[in-house]
C-alpha positions as CSV (number, residue, x, y, z in Angstrom):
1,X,25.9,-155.2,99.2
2,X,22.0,-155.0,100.1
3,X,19.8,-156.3,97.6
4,X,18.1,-153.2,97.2
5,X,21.2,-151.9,95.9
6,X,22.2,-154.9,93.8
7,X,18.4,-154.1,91.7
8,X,19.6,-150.6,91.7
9,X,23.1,-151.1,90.2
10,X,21.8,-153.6,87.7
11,X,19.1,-151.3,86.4
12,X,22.2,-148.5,85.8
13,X,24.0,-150.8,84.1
14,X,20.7,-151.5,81.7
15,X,20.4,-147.7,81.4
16,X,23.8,-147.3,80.7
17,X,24.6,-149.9,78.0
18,X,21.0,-149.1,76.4
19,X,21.8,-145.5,76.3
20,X,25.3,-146.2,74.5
21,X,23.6,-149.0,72.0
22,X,21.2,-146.0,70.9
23,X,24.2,-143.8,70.1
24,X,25.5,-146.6,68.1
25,X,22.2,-147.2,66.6
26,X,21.2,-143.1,66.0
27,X,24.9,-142.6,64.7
28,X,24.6,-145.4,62.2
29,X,21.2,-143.8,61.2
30,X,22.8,-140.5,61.3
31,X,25.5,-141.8,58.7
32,X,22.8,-143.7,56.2
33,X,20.5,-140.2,56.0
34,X,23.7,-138.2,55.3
35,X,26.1,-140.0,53.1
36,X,23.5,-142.5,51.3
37,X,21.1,-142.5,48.6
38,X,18.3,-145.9,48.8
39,X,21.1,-147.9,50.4
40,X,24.4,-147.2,48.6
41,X,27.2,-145.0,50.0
42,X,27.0,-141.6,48.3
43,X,30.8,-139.7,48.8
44,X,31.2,-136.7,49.2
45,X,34.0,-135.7,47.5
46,X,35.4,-132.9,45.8
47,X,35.5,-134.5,41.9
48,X,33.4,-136.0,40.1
49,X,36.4,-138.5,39.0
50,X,37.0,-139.3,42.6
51,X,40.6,-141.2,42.4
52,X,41.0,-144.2,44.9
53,X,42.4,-142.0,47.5
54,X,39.9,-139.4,47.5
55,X,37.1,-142.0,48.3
56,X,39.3,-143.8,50.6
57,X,39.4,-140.0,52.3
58,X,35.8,-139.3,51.9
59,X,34.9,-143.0,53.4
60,X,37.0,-142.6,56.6
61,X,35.7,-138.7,57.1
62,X,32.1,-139.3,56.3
63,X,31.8,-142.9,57.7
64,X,34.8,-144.9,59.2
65,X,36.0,-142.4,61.8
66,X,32.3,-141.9,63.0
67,X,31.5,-145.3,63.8
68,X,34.8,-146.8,65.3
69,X,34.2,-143.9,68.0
70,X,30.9,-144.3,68.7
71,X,31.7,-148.3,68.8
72,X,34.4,-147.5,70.9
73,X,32.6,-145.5,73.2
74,X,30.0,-148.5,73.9
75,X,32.5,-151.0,74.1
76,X,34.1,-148.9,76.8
77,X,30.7,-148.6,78.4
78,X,30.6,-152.2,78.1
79,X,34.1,-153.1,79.6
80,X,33.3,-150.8,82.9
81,X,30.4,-152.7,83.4
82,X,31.7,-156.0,83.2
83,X,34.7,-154.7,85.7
84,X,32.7,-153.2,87.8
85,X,30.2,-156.5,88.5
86,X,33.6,-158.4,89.1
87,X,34.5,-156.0,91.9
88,X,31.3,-156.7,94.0
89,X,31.2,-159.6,96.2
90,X,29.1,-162.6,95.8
91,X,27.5,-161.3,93.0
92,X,26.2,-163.8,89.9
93,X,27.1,-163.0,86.5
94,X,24.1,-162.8,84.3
């Protein structure tokens, strides 16, 4: 591989993991304006006497299930990277 293309591939693979960090970063952001109020989780829920279950529910639907995809996706982003720098020859790890 030409060292013109080496630069290339290595500024993709900046692109790529930054752009997957910021939808980590924007969905965290994302969560905190929409289910928070100054810092503390606010539930949404359909009670006032939320039981255990109910914010259990309300935690995985309004935060859990939003981040472990979006952390997910990035760490996915992440593990092609890495596989893909092992497949080209002669090629130093950073």
């Amino acid at each position: 591989m030409t060292h013109d293309r080496t630069t290339q591939n290595d500024q993709l693979y900046r692109y790529e993991i930054t752009a997957a960090m910021n939808a980590v970063v924007r969905t965290c952001a994302d969560i905190v304006r929409d289910h928070s109020h100054r810092g503390f989780w606010t539930p949404h829920t359909t009670t006032d006497q939320a039981t255990h279950q109910d914010l259990i529910e309300a935690a995985r639907k309004d935060v859990l299930n939003h981040l472990q995809m979006v952390i997910q996706c990035a760490e996915t982003v992440a593990y092609a990277i890495e596989q893909d720098r092992q497949r080209q020859p002669n090629k130093p790890t950073e």
